[in-house]
C-alpha distance (Angstrom), angle and dihedral (degrees) to the residues before:
residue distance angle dihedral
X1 . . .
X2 3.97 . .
X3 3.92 77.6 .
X4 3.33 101.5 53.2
X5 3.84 89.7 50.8
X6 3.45 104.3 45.3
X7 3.72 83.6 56.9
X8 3.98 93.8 50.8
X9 3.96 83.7 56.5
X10 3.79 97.8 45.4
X11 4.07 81.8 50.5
X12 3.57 95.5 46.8
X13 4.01 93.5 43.7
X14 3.93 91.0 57.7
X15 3.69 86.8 54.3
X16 3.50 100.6 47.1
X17 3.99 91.0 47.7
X18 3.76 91.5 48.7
X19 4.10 88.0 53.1
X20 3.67 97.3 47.0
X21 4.31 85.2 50.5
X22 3.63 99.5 49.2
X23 3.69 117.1 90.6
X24 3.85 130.4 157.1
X25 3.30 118.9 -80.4
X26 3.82 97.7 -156.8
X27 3.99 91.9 44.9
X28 4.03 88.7 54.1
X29 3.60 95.1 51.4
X30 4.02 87.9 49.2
X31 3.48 86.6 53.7
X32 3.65 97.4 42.0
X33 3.65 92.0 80.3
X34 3.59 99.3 102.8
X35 3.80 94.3 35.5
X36 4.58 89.2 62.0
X37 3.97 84.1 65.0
X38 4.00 88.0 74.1
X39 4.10 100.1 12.2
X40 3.61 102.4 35.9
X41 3.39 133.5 -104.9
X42 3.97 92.0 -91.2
X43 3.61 95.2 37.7
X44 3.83 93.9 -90.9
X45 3.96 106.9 119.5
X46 3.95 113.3 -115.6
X47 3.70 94.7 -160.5
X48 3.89 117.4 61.9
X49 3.82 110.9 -118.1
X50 4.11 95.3 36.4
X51 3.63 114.0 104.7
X52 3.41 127.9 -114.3
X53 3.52 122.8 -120.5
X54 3.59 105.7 -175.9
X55 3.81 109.8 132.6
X56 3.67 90.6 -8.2
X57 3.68 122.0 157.4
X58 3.85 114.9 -74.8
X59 4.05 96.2 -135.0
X60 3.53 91.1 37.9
X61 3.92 93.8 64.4
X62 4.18 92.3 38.0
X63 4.02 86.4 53.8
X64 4.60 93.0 46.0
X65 3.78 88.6 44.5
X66 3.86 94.4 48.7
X67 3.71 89.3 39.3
X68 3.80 93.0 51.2
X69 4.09 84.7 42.8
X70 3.87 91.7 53.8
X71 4.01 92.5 39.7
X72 3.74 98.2 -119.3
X73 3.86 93.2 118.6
X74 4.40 97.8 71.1
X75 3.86 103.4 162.9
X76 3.53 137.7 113.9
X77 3.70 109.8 -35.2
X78 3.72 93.8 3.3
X79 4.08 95.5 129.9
X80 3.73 92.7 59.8
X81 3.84 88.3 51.3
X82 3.67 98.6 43.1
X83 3.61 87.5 48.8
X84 3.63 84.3 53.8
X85 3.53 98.9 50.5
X86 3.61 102.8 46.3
X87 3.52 88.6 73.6
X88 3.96 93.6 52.1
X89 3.69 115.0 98.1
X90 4.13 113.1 -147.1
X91 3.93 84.1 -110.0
X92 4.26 91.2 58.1
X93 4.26 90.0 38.6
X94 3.81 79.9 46.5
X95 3.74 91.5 55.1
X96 3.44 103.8 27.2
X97 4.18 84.5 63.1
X98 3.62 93.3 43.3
X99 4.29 85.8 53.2
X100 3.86 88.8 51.2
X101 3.31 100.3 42.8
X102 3.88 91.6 51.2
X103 3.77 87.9 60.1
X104 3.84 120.4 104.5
């Protein structure tokens, strides 16, 4: 039985992570609009220094926006991005990975 449960719970926690990571591709690239000033209309960043986010990992953008949102990323250029971010809800960081990612 505790088997059998834990396994129901492993089950259910892939499903819940895959949920919270998908966003919509064609919402994020809507929204993207103000991001291609600094990154680049294609992802590619137009001003040396800014990172490109291109293909980038999915999780990895979710987990810099929300940093930059909560103020625990403080570097470099970090006011214009927390700036940025504070007016991102998790739905658009959701979607604005899942756009970024989907680029290759």
């Amino acid at each position: 039985m505790k088997k059998m449960l834990m396994g129901i719970l492993f089950v259910m926690g892939l499903f819940a992570g895959s949920a919270l990571a998908a966003g919509d591709i064609a919402a994020g690239q809507a929204k993207a609009a103000v991001c291609s000033a600094c990154h680049g209309a294609d992802g590619i960043a137009v001003i040396p220094g800014y990172p490109n986010l291109k293909g980038q990992n999915e999780q990895y953008i979710v987990s810099s926006i929300k940093a930059y949102k909560d103020k625990q990323r403080n570097g470099g250029l970090a006011a214009i991005m927390q700036a940025q971010a504070s007016m991102l809800s998790d739905t658009d960081i959701a979607n604005l990975a899942a756009y970024y990612s989907s680029l290759k």
